[in-house]
Backbone bond lengths (Angstrom), bond angles and torsions (degrees), N, CA, C in turn:
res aa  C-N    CA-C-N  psi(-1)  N-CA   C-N-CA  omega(-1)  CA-C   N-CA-C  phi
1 X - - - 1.458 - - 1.522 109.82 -
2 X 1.131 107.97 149.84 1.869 113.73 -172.52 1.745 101.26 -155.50
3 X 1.506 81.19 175.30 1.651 95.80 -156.33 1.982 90.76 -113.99
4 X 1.157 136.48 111.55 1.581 114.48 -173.69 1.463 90.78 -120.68
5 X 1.249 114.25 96.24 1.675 121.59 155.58 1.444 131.11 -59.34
6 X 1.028 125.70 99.49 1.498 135.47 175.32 1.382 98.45 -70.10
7 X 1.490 127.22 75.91 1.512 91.77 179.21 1.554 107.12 -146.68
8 X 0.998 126.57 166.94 1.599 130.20 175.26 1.649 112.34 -48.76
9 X 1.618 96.99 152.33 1.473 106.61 163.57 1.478 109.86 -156.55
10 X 1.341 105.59 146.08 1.403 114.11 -135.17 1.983 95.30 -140.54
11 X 1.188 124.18 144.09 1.876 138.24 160.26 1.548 82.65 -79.91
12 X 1.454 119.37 132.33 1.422 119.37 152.16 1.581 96.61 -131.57
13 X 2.059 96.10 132.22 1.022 135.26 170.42 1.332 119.01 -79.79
14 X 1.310 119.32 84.63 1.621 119.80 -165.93 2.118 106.30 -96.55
15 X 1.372 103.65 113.02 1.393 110.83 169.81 1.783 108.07 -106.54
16 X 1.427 97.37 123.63 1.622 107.88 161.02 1.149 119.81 -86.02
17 X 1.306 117.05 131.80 1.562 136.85 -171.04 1.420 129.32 -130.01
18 X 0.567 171.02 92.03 1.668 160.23 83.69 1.936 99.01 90.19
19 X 1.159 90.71 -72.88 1.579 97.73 175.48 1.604 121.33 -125.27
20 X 1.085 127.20 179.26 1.631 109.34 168.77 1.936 86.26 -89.11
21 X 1.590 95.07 147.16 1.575 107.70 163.64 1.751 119.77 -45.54
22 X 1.562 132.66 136.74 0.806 140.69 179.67 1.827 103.16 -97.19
23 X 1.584 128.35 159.50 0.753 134.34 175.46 1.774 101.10 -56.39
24 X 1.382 108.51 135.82 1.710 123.55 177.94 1.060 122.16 57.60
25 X 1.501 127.19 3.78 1.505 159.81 158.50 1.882 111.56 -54.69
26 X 1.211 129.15 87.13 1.451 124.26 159.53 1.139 121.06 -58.08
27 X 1.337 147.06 135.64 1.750 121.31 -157.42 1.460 85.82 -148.66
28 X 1.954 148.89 140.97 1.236 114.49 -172.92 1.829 85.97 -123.49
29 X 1.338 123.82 162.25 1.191 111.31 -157.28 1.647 107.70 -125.35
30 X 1.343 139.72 159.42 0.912 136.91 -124.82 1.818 101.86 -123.06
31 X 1.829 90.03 -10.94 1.996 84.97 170.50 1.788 86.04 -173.90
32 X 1.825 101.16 143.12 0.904 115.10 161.57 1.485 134.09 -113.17
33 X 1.056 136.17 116.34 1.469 127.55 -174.75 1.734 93.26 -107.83
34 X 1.853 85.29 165.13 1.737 93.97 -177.16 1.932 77.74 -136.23
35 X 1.608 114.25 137.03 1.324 120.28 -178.23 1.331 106.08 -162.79
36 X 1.263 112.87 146.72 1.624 128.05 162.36 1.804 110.89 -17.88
37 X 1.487 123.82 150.74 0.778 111.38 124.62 1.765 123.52 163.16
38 X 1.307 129.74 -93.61 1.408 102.40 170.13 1.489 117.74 88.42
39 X 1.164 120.88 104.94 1.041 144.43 -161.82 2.505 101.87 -38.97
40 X 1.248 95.26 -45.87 1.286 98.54 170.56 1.442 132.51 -66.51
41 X 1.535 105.24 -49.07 1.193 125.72 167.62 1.911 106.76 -49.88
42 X 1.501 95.88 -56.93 1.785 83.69 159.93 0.893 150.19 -3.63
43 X 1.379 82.78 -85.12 1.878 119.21 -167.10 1.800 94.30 -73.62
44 X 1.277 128.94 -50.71 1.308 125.43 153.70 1.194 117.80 5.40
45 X 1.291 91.21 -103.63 1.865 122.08 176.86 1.413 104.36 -28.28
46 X 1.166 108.33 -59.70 1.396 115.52 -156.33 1.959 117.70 -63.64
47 X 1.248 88.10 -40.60 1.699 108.11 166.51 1.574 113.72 -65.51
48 X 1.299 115.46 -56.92 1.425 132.52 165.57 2.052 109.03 -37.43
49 X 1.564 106.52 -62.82 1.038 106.13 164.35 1.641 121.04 -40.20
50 X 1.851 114.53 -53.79 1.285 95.37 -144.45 1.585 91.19 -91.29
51 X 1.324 118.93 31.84 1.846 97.94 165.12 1.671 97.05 122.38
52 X 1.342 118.74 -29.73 1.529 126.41 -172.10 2.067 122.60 -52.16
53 X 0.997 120.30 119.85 1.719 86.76 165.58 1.653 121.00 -86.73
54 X 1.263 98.61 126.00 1.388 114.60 -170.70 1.206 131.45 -107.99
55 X 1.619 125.17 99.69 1.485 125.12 179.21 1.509 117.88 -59.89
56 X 1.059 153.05 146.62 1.603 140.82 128.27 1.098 126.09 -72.81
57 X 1.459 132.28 133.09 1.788 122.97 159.17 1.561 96.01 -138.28
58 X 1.028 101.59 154.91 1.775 116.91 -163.15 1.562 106.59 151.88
59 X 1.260 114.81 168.47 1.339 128.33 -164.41 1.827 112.79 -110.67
60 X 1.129 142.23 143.10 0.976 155.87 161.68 1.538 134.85 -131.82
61 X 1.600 127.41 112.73 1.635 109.46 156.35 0.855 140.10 -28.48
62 X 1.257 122.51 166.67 1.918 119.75 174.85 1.314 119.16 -81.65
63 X 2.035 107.55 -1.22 1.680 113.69 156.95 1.629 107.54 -82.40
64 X 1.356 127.28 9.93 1.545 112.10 178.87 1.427 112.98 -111.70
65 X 1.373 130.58 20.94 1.579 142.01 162.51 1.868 98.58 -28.43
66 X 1.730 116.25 -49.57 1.243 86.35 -165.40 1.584 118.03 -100.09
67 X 1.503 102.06 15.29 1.903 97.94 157.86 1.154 112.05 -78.56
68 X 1.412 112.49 -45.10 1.791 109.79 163.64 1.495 112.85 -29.39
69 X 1.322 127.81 -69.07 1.419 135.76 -177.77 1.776 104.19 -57.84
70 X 0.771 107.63 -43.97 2.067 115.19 -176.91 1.961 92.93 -59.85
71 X 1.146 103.55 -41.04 1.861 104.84 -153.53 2.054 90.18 -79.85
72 X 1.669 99.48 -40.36 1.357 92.51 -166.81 1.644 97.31 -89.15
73 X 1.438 135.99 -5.98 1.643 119.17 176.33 1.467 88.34 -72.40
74 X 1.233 144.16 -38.63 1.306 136.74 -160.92 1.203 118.48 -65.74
75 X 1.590 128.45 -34.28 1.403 119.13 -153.03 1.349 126.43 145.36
76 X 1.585 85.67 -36.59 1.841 103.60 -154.69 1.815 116.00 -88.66
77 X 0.867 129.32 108.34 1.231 136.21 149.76 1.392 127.38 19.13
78 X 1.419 156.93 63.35 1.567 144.79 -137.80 1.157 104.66 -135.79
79 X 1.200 117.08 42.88 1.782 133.68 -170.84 1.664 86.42 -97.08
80 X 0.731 132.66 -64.05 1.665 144.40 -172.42 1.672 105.85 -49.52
81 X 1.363 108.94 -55.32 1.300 117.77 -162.90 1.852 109.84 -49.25
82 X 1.682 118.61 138.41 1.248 107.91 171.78 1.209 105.46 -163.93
83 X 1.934 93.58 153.29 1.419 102.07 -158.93 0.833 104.41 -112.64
84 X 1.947 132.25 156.33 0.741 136.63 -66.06 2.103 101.09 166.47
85 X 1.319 118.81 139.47 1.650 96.06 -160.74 1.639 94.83 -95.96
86 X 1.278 110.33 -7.00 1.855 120.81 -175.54 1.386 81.77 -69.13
87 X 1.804 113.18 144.85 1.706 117.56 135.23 1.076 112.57 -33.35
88 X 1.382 98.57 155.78 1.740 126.03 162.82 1.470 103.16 -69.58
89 X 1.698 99.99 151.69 1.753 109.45 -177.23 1.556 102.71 -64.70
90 X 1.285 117.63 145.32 1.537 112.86 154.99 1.336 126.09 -126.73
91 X 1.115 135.46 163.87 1.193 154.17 129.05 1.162 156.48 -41.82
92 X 1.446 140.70 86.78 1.272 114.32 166.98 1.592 124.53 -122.77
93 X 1.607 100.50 155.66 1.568 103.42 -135.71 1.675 113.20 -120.27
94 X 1.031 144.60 46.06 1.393 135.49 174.10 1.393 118.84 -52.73
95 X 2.159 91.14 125.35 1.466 99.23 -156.49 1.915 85.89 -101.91
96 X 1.207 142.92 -171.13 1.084 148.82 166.14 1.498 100.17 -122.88
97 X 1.694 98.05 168.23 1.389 122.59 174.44 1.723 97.62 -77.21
98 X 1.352 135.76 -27.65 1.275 129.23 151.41 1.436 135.71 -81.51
99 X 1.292 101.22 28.14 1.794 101.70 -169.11 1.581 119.62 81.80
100 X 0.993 113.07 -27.12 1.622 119.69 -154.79 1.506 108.67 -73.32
101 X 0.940 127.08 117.03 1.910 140.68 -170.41 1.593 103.75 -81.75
102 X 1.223 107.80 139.78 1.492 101.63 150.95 2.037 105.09 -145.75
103 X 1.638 116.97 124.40 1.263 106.08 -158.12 1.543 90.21 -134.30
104 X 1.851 100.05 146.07 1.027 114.75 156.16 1.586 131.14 -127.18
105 X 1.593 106.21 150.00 1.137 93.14 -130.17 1.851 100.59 -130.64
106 X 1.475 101.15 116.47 1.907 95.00 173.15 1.288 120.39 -100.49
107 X 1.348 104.71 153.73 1.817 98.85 -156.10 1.828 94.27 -99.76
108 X 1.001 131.87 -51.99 1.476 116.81 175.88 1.750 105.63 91.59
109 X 1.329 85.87 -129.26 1.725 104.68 -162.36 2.370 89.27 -78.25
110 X 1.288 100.93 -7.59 1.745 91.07 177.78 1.464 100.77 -61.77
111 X 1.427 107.96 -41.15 1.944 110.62 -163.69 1.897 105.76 -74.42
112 X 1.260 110.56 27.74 1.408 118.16 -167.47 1.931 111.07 -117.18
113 X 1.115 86.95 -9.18 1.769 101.38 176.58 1.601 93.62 -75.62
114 X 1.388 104.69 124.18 1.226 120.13 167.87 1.749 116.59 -128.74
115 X 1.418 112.93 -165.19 1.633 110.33 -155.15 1.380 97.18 -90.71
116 X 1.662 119.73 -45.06 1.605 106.32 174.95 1.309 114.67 -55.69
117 X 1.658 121.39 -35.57 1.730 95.60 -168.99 1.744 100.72 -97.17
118 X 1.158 144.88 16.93 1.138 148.43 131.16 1.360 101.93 -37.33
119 X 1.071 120.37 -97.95 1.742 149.15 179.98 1.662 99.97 -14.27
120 X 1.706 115.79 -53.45 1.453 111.25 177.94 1.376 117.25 -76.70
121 X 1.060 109.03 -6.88 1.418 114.22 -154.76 1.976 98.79 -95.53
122 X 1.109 96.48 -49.95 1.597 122.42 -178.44 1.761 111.47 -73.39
123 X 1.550 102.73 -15.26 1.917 90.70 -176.03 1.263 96.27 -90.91
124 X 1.215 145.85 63.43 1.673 147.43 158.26 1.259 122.71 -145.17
125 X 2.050 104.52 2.99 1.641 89.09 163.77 1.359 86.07 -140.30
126 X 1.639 100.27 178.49 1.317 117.80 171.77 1.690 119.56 -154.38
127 X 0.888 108.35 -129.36 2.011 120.77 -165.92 1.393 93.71 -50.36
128 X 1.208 111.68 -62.89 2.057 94.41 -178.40 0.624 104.47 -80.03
129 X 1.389 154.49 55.47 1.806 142.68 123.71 1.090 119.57 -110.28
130 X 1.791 117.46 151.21 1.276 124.52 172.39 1.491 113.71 -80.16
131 X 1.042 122.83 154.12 1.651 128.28 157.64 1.537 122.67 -125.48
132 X 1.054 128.77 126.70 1.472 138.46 -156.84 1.217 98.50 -138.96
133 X 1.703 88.80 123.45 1.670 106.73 175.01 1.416 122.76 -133.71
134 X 1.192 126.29 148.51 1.693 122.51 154.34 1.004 122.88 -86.05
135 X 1.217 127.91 -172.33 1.574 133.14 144.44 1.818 120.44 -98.87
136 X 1.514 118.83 46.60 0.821 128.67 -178.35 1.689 106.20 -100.04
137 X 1.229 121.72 -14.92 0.996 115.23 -158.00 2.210 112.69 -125.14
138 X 1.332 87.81 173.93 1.999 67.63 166.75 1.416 123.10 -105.65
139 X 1.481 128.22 158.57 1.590 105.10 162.62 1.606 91.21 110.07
140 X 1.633 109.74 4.07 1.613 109.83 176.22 1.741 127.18 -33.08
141 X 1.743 78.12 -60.23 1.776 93.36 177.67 1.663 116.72 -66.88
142 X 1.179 121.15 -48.66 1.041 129.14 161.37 1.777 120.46 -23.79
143 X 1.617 109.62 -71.31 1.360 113.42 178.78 1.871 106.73 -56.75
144 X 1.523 112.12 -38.90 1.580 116.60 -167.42 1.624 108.28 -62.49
145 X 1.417 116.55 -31.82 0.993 134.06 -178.83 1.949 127.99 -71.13
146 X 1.562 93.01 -41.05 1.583 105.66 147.34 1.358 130.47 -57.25
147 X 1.674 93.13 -67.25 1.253 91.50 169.86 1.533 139.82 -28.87
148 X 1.255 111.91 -54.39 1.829 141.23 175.56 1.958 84.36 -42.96
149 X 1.481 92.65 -88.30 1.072 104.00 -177.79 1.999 127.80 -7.63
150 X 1.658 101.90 -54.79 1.208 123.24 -167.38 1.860 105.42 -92.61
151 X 1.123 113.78 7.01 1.470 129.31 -161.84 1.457 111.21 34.40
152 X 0.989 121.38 57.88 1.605 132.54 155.17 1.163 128.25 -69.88
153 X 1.716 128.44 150.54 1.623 115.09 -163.07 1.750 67.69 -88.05
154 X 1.359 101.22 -167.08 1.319 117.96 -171.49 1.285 110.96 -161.16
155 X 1.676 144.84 101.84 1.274 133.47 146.18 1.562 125.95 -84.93
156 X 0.982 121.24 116.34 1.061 142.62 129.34 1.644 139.59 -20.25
157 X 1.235 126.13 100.66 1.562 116.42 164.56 1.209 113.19 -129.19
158 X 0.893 125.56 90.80 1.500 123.95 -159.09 1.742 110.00 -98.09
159 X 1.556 93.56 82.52 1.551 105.63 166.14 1.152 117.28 -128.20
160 X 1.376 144.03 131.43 1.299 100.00 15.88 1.346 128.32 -96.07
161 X 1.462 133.45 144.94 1.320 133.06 172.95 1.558 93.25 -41.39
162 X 1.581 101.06 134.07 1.461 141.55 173.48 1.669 127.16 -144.17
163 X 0.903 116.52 155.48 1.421 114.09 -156.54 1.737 112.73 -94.91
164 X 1.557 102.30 -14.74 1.245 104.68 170.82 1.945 106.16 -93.96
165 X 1.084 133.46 33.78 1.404 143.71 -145.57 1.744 93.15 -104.64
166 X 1.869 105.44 -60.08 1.532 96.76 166.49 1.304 118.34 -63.58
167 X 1.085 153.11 46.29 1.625 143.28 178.10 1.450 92.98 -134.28
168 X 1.426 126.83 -6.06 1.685 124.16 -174.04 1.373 103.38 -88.33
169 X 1.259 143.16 137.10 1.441 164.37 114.64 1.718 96.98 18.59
170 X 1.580 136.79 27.35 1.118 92.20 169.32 0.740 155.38 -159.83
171 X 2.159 82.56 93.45 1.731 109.23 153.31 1.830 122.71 -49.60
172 X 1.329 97.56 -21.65 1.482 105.73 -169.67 1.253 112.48 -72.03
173 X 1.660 125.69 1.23 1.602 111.91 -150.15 1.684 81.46 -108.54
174 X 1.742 100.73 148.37 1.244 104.01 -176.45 1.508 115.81 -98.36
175 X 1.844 96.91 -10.96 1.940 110.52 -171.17 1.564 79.41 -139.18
176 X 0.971 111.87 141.44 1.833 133.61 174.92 1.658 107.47 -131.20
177 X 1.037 129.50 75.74 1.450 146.52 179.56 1.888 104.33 -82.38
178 X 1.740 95.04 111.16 1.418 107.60 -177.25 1.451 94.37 -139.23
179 X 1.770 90.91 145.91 1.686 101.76 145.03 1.467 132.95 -90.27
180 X 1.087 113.25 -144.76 1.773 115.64 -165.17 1.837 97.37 -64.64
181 X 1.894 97.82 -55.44 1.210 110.08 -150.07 1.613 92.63 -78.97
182 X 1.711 128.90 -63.04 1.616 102.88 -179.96 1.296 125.14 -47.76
183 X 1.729 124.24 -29.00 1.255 109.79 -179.69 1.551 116.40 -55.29
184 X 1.278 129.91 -51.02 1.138 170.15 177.43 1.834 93.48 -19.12
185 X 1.750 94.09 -76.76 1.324 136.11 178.29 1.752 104.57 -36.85
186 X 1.204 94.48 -56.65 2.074 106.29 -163.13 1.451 94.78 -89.06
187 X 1.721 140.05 -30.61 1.290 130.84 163.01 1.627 110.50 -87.11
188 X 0.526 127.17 -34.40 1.719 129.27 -164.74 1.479 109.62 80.88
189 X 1.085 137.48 12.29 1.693 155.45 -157.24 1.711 90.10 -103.74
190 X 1.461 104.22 142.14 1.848 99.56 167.74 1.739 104.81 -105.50
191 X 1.821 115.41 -40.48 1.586 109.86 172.06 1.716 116.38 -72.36
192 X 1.443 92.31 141.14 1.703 112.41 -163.55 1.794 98.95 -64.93
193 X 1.857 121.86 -22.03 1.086 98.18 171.58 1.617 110.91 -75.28
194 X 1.211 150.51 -54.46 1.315 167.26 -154.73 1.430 95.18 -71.75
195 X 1.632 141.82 -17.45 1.179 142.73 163.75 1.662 106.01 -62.66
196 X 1.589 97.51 -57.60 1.770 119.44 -163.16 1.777 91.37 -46.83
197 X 1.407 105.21 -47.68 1.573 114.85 -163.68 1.606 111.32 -72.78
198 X 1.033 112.97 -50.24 1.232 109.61 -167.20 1.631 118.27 -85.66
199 X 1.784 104.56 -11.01 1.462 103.32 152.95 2.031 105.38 -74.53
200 X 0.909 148.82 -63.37 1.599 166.70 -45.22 1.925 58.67 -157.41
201 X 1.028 129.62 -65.09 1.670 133.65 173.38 1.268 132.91 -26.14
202 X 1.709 99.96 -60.22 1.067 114.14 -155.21 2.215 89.74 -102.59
203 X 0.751 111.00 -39.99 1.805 119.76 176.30 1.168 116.97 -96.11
204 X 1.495 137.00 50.38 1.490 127.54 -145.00 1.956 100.64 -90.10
205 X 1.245 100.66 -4.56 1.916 105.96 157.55 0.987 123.42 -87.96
206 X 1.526 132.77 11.01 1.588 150.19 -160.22 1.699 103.43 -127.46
207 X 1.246 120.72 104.19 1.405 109.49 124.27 1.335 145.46 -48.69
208 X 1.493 118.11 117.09 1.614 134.49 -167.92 1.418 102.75 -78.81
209 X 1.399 132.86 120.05 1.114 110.68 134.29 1.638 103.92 -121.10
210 X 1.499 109.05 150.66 1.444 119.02 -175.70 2.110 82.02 -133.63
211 X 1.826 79.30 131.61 1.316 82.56 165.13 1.996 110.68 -108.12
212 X 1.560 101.22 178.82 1.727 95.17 177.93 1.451 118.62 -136.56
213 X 1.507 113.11 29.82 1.240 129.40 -163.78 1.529 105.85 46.61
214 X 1.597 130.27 -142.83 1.152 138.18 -176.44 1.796 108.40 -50.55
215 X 1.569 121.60 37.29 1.527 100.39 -168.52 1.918 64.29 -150.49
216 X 0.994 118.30 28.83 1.626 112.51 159.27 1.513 104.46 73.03
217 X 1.409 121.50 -162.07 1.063 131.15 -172.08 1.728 129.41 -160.23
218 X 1.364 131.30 124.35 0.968 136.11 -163.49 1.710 125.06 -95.92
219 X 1.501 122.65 133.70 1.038 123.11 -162.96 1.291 115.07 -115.18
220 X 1.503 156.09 119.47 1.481 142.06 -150.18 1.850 125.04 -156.19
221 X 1.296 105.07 81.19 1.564 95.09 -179.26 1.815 106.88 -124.14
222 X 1.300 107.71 -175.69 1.823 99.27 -164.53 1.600 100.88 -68.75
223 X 0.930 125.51 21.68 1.539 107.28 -176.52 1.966 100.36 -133.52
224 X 1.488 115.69 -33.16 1.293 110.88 -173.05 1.489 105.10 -145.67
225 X 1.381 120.43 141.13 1.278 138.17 -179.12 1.816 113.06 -118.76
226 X 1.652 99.49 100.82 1.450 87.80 -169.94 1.673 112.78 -102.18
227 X 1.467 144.05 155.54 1.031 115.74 156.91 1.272 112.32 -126.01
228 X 1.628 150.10 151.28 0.781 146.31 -125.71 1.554 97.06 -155.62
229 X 1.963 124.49 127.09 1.651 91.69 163.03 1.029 100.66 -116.60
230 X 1.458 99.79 -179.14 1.796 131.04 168.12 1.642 95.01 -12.71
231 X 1.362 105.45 144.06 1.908 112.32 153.72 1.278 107.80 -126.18
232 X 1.488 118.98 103.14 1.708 134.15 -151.54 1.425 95.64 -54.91
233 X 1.378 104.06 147.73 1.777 105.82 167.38 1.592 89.93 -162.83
234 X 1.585 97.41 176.64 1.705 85.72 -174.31 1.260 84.12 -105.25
235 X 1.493 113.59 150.22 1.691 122.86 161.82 1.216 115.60 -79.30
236 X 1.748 113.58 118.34 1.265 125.81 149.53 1.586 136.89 -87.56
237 X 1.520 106.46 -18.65 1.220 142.08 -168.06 1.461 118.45 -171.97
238 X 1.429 117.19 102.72 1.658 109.60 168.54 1.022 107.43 -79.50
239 X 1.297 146.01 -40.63 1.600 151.02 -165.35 1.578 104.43 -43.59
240 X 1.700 94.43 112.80 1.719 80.34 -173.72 1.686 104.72 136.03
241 X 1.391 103.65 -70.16 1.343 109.37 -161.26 1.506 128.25 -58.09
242 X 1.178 107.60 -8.28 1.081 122.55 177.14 2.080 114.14 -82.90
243 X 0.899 103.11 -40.68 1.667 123.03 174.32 1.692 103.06 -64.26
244 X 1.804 101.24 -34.46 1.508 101.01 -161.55 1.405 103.16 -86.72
245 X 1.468 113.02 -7.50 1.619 115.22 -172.43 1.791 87.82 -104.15
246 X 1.143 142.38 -44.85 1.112 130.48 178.18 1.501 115.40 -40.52
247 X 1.458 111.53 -54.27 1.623 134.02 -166.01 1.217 92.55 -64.52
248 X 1.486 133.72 -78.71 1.386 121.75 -176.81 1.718 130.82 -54.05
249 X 1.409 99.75 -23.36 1.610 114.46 -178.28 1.882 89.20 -61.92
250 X 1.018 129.70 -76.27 1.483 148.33 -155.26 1.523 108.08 -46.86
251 X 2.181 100.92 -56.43 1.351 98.68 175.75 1.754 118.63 -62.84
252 X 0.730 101.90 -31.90 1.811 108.08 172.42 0.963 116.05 -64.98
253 X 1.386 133.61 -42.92 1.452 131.31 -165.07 1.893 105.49 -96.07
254 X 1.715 110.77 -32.34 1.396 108.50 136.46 1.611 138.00 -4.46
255 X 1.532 94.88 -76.35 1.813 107.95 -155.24 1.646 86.72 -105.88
256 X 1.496 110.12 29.40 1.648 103.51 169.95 1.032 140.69 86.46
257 X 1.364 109.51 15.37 2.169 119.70 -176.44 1.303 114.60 -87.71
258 X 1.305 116.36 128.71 0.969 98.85 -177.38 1.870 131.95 -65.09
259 X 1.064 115.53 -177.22 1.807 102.04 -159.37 1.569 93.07 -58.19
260 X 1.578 125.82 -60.82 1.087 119.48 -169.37 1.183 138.39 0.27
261 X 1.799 102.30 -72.06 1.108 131.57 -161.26 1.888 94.53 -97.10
262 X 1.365 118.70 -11.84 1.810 108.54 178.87 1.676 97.52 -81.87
263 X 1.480 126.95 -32.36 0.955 120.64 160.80 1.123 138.91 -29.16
264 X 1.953 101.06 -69.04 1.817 112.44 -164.36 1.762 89.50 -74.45
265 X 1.582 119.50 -41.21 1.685 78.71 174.47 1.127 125.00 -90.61
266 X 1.318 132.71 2.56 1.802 108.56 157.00 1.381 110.12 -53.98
267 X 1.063 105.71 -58.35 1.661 110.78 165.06 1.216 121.92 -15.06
268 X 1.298 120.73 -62.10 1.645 129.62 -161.33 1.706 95.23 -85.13
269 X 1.366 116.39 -34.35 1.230 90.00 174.26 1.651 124.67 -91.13
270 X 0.959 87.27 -11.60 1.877 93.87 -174.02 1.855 87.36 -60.20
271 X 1.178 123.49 -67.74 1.496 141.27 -170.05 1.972 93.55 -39.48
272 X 1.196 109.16 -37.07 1.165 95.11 -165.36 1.530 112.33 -91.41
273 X 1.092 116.27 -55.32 1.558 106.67 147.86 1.532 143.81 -26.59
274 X 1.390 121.95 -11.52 1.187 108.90 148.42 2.150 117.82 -115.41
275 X 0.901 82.45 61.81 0.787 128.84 174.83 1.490 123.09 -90.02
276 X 1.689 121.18 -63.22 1.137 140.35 131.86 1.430 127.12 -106.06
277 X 1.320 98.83 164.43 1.812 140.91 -174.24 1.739 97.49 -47.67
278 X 1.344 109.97 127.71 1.512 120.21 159.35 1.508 85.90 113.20
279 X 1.768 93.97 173.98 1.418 117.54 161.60 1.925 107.92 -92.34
280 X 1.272 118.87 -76.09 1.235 108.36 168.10 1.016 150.92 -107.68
281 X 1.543 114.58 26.37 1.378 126.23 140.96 1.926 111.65 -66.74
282 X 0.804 92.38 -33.89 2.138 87.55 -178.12 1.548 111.74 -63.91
283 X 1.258 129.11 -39.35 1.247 151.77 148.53 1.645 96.89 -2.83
284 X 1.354 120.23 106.41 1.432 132.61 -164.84 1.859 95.14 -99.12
285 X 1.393 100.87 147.09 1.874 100.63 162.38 1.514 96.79 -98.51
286 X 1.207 96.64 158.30 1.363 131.69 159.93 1.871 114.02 3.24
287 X 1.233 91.66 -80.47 1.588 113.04 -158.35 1.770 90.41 -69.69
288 X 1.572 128.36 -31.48 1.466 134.48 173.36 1.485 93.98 -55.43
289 X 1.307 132.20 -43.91 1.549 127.15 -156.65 1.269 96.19 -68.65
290 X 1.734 115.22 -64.40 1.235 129.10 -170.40 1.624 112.63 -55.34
291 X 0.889 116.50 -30.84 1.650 117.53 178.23 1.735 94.60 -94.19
292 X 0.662 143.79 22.38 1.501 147.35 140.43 1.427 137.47 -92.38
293 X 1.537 86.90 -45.96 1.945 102.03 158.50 1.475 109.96 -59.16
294 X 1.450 140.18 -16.23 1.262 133.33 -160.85 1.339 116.98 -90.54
295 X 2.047 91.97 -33.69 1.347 114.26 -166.91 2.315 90.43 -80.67
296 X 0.863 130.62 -7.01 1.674 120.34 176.05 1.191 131.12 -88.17
């Protein structure tokens, strides 16, 4: 069984700031880092970390040699991965004196996934494998559509909200991983119970999870409704944590745990990861989680 991420990878340009910039506001910032990263590349790592075996496929320039090296020091699989004459996706990242991110974001060599290298990429797994995707990339429907095809579980995170997002297949997704604002977005509902429901409605072959940053996180399929809270940590960096609770949520629920327990440790690691600086350098292994769960 394997984990095959279709997903973006991205240079993120991280500036520390004082505040996030205001509209017409010049703001000059106090440290710059240049690091891995990309919502896929993430979720990668992060799975890779917690024990998972993890393929990559996604697209990169001939400036992204060292996510290649970041994806393969980790663990992960980069037989799939190919580059591509577009730049690499980037990032840019304002961190706050409270943790708080605000990023914008160019997609590059992500908008370069097309249906033939889907198609090659996708005829070597099937029913026992996972496939994990964002909406970082192109060729969404395309891969969702194989997938089905090949009876693959399928998660889903479909960020960023996009407008071609309802026209995707997905009835097909077997894990639908949202925050406040896509849940929000794909139900039209603003309370997180009336979200749970009116996705649980509209995807009734989908497990929900919607997370709520520091207000915990909710878990939802026809048989069990979990909810999960916050595991306090101080924020040094949120950027990240969200990928890091996906990655561990998936590998757990993967190799068979029940939701409960795939929860409290996405949980424990998401909490622990901001903790430190970056998106995937903060990205904790395994035995970091477990020696963290001990300390709560």
């Amino acid at each position: 069984m394997h984990i095959l991420n279709f997903g973006s990878l991205n240079i993120d340009e991280f500036y520390r700031v004082a505040h996030i910039v205001a509209p017409g506001e010049t703001l000059s910032c106090s440290h710059r880092q240049v690091l891995p990263g990309g919502k896929g590349l993430n979720q990668s790592v992060a799975a890779s970390r917690a024990g998972a075996s993890v393929i990559h496929a996604g697209c990169v320039g001939e400036d992204g040699d060292f996510l290649r090296d970041t994806l393969a020091e980790n663990g992960v699989d980069i037989s799939y991965l190919q580059t591509v004459s577009a730049p690499t996706g980037r990032a840019v990242i304002q961190v706050d004196d409270q943790g708080q991110n605000a990023i914008v974001h160019f997609p590059g060599a992500n908008r370069c996934v097309d249906a033939g290298y889907v198609r090659r990429v996708m005829a070597g797994f099937g029913p026992s494998d996972w496939i994990l995707l964002q909406n970082e990339i192109s060729g969404v429907g395309d891969i969702l559509e194989i997938a089905a095809q090949r009876g693959m579980h399928v998660a889903f995170n479909p960020s960023p909200i996009t407008g071609e997002l309802r026209t995707l297949p997905l009835e097909t997704v077997s894990c639908l991983l949202v925050n406040e604002i896509e849940g929000a977005a794909l139900s039209g509902a603003s309370r997180p119970e009336d979200m749970l429901s009116i996705l649980r409605e509209k995807y009734p072959r989908s497990a929900i999870v919607l997370t709520l940053g520091g207000e915990g996180a909710y878990y939802a399929d026809g048989e069990t409704t979990v909810y999960q809270e916050a595991i306090p940590a101080k924020a040094v960096d949120t950027t990240g944590a969200g990928d890091v609770f996906t990655g561990y949520l998936l590998a757990a629920l993967a190799r068979g745990a029940r939701p409960a327990e795939a929860m409290y440790t996405a949980s424990v690691a998401a909490a622990l990861s901001i903790t430190k600086p970056g998106a995937c350098a903060s990205i904790p292994t395994a035995d970091e989680v477990e020696a963290f769960r001990k300390t709560l």
